[in-house]
C-alpha distance (Angstrom), angle and dihedral (degrees) to the residues before:
residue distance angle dihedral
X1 . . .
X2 4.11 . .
X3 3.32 124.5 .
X4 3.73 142.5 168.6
X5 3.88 119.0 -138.7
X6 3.71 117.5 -130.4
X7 3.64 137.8 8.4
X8 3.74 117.8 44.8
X9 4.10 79.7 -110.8
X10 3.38 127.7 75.6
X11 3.79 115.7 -109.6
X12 3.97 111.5 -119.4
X13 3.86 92.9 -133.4
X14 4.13 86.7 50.7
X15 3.85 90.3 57.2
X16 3.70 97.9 81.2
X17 4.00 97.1 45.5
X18 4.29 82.5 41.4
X19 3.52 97.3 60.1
X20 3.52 98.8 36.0
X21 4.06 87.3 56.3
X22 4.05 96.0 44.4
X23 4.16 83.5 43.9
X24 3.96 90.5 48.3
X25 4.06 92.3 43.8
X26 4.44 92.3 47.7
X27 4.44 82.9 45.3
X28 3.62 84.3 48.7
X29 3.57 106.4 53.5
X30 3.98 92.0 28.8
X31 3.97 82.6 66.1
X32 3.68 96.6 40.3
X33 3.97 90.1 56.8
X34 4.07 90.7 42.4
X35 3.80 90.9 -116.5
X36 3.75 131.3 139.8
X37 3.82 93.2 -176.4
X38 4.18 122.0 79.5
X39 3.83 124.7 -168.0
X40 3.77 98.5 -150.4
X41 3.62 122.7 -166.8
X42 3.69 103.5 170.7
X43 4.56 121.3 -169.5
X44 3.53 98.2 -153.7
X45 4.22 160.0 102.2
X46 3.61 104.6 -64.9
X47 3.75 93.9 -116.2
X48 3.74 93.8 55.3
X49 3.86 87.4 64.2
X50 3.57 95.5 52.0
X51 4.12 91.7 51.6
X52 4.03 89.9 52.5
X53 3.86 86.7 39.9
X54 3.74 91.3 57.1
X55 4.06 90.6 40.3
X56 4.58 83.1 63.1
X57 3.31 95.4 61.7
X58 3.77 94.4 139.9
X59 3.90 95.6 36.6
X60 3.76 125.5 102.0
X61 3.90 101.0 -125.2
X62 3.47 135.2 -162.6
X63 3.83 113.7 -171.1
X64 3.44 128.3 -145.2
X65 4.20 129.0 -153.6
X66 3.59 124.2 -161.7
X67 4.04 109.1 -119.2
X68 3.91 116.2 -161.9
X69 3.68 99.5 160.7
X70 3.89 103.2 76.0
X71 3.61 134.4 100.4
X72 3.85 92.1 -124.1
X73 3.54 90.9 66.2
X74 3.87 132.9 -105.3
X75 3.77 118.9 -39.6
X76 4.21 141.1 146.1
X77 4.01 104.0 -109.9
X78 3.75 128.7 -179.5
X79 3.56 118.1 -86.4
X80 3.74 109.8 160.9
X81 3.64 138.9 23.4
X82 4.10 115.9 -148.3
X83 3.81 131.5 -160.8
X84 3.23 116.7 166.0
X85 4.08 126.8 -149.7
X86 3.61 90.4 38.1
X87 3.59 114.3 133.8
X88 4.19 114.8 -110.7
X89 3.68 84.0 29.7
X90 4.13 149.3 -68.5
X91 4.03 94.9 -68.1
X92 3.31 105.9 101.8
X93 3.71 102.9 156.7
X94 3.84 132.6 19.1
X95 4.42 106.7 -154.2
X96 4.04 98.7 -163.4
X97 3.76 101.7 -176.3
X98 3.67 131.0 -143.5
X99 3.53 107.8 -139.3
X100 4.59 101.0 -155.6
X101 3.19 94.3 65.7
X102 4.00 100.4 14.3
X103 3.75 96.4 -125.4
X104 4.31 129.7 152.7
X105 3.38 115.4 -121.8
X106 3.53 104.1 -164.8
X107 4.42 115.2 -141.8
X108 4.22 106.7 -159.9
């Protein structure tokens, strides 16, 4: 587990060593399962993600986005699908969903 000492909000200057930590623990047990693929559902400022995003630069990601708006109740869902070092960049896959029924609709 990571955690930041203090406030309930995470000190600017902590961000860097943060996200390099989280980043380090998802490589970690990505490589102790044999996978190149990661499910991430992430609970946190905005700008957090993107500095653990940028750490998984050789990870398959799927990203997942917290939906509170649908009849089925509140849940994460996919919503994007990641791999980096392709060529016209890392979005591969856009999941729009539908919220009655829940279903993906996948955008290429």
């Amino acid at each position: 587990m990571i955690t930041a000492v203090g406030s309930d909000r995470i000190d600017p200057r902590e961000a860097g060593r943060l996200s390099t930590a989280i980043a380090q623990q998802i490589r970690r047990a990505a490589a102790t399962n044999g996978r190149t693929q990661v499910h991430l559902v992430f609970h946190g400022p905005y700008p957090m993600a993107v500095l653990v995003g940028r750490h998984l630069n050789t990870l398959h990601t799927v990203v997942y986005e917290w939906v509170d708006d649908n009849p089925g109740g509140s849940r994460y869902v996919p919503a994007l699908v990641l791999e980096p070092g392709l060529a016209g960049g890392p979005i591969t896959e856009v999941l729009i969903w539908e919220c009655s029924p829940l279903v993906p609709t996948v955008v290429r």
